[in-house]
N, C-alpha and C positions, 0 to 999 in steps of 0.2 A: 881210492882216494885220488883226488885231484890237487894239485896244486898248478897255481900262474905265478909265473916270476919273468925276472926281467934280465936278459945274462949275455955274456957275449957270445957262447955257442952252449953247446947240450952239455959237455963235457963237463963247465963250472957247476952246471946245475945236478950231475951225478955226483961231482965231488964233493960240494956242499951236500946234501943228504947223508952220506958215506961218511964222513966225518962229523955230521949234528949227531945223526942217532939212527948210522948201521940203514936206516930204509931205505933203500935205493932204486931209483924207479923203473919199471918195465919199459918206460917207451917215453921220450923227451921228443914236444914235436915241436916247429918253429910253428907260431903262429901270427898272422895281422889281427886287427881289434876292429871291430864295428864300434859304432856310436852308443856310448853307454845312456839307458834311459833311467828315470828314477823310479823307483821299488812302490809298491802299488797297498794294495789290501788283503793281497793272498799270501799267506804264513808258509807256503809250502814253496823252495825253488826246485826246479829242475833243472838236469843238465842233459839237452839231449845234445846225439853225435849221429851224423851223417857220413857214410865209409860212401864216397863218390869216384874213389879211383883216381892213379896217379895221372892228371894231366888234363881231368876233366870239370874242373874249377875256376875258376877265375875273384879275385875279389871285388870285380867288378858284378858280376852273374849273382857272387850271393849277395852284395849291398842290394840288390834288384829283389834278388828270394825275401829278403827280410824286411824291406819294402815292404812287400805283399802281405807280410806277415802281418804288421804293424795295421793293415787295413782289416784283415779279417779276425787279429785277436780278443775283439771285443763281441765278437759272436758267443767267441768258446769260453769269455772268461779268463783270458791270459797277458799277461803283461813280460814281452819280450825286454826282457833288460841289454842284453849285448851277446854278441858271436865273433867268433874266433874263426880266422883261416887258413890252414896249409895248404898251400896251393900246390904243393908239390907233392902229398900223400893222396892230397884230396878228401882230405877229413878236415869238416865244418864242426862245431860246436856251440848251442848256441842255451843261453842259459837265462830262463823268465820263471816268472811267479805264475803259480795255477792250482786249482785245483786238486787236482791228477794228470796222470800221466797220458791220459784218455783226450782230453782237451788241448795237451801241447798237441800231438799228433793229430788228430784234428786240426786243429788250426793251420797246422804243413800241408797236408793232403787238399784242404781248399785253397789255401792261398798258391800254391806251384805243385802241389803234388810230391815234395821230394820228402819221403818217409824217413823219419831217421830209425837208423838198426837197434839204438837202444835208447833209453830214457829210465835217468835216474835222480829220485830225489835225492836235492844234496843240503847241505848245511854250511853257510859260509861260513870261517875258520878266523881268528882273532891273530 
C-alpha cells in the first residue's frame, strides 16, 4: 500500500497511522511533485518506482525523463499522470494509466531508458 500525504517530517506521518489504525509504514520518503496530468481512457493505473541511488537524481533530470515520457507515451498507450521525487534516496515514482504493466516500461526504455525495478497496479483510495 501506498499512501501520499502532506506532513511536516516522517515522524507525524508514522504517528498518525499508529494511532488511526495500528498500520505503520515500512519506509516514509520525502518527496517533490511533477505536474499533475488529467486521467485519460485507461481503467488500469500504475505505480511504477525507479531505485536510482542516493545522489544520482536531480528534479530537474527527471522533469526532463518525463518530458520524454509524455512524447513517447502515445506510442505504448499510456498516459503519464504525475511523478514524485526523492532526491536524496534516489527513488522516482511515477504513476499513469495503461494498459499493463508491459507498456509503462516500454514507454521508459524508449523515452530515456531508465527501467524501473517494479511496476504495480494500484487503485486510488477515497
Amino acid at each position: 500500500m501506498y499512501c501520499l500525504s502532506e506532513s511536516p517530517d516522517s515522524a507525524s506521518v508514522y504517528k498518525t497511522h499508529q494511532e488511526a489504525h495500528g498500520l505503520v509504514p515500512d519506509l516514509v520518503q520525502p518527496v517533490s511533485t511533477g505536474h499533475e496530468a488529467a486521467t485519460g481512457v485507461n481503467p488500469t493505473l500504475f505505480l511504477d518506482i525507479h531505485q536510482l541511488g542516493p545522489g544520482n537524481v536531480t528534479a530537474k533530470a527527471v522533469a526532463e525523463a518525463h518530458a520524454k515520457d509524455l512524447a513517447a507515451q502515445g506510442k505504448y498507450g499510456v498516459n503519464f499522470i504525475n511523478y514524485w521525487v526523492d532526491e536524496k534516496s534516489g527513488v522516482v515514482m511515477c504513476l499513469s494509466e495503461a494498459k499493463d504493466a508491459k507498456s509503462v516500461i516500454d514507454t521508459h526504455k524508449e523515452a530515456h531508458g531508465l527501467i524501473p525495478v517494479e511496476v504495480h497496479p494500484v487503485k486510488q483510495g477515497q
